[in-house]
C-alpha positions in Angstrom: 97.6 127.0 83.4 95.1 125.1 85.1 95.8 125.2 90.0 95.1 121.8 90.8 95.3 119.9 94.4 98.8 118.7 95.2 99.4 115.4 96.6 103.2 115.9 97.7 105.0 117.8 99.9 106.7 120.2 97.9 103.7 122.3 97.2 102.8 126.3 97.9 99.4 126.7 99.6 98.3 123.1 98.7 98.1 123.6 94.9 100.9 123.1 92.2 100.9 124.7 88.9 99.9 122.1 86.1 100.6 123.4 82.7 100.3 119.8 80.9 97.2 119.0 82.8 93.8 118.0 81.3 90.4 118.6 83.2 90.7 115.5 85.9 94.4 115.0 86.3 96.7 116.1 88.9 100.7 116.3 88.5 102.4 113.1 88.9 103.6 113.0 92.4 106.2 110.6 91.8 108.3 112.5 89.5 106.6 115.9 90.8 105.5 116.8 86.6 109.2 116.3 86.0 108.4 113.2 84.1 111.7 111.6 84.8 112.6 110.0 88.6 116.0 110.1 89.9 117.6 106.6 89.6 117.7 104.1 92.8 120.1 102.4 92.2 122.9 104.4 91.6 121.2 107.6 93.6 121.0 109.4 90.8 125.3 109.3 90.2 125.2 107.8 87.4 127.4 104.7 88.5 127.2 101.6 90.1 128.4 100.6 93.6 128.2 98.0 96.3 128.1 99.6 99.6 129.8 102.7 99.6 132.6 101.7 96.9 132.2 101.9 93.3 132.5 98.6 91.0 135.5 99.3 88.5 134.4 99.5 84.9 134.9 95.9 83.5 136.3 97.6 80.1 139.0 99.5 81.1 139.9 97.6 84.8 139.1 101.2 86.5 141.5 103.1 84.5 139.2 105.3 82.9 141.7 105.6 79.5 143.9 102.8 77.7 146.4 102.6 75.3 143.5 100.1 73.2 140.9 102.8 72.8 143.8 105.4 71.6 143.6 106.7 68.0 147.4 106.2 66.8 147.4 107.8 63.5 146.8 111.1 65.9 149.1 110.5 68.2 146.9 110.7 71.3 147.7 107.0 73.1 144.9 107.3 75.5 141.2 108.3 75.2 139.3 108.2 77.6 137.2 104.8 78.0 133.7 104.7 75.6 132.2 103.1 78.4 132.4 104.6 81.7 133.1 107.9 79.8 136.6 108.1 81.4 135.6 107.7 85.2 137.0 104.7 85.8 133.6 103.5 87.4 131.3 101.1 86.2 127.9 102.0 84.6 124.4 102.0 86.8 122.5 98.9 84.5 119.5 100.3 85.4 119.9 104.0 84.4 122.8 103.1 81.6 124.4 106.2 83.3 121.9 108.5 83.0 121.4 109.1 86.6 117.6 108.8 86.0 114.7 107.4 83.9 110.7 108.0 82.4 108.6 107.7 85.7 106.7 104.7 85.7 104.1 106.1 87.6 103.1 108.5 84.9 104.8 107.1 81.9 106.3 109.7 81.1 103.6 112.1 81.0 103.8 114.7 84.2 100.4 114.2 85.1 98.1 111.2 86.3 94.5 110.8 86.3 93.1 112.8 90.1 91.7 110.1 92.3 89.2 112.6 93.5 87.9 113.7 90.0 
């Protein structure tokens, strides 16, 4: 485990811990060697929302179940809805609900090449 500079503000003493780090790279201080960044968009919720209201799913008309996606034979009438997993709330496009995605910065990597070395 290689102590390396730290460009970001959430280090101890100036230095970070860089265990996937080669000779001349630095932790990614976008995603801070998480390798995935928190999603804009949807803030890292995981849904989408104009303002400060959510956009009803378009599947299910913000009912989060249905009689349509019910299995019959079992007698359960209502599932929740495949899509917005039952939240009634549509799905962040960019993040497809996942509340974040690979950091571009680093592609998915943790570390970046060190400016400085």
């Amino acid at each position: 485990m290689a102590e390396i500079k730290c460009p970001n503000r959430d280090c101890v003493h100036g230095q970070v811990p860089c265990h996937d780090c080669s000779y001349g790279e630095i932790t990614c201080p976008d995603c801070r060697g998480n390798k995935d960044v928190q999603c804009p968009d949807c803030r890292g919720d995981g849904y989408f929302a104009r303002g400060a209201e959510y956009e009803a799913c378009t599947h299910c008309g913000g009912k989060g179940s249905g009689l349509q996606f019910g299995d019959f034979t079992k007698g359960t009438g209502r599932v929740p809805c495949p899509d917005c997993k039952g939240s009634g709330k549509k799905t962040c496009p960019r993040c497809h609900g996942h509340q974040k995605y690979t950091c571009h910065v680093c592609d998915g990597t943790g570390h970046v090449p060190d400016p400085n070395g």
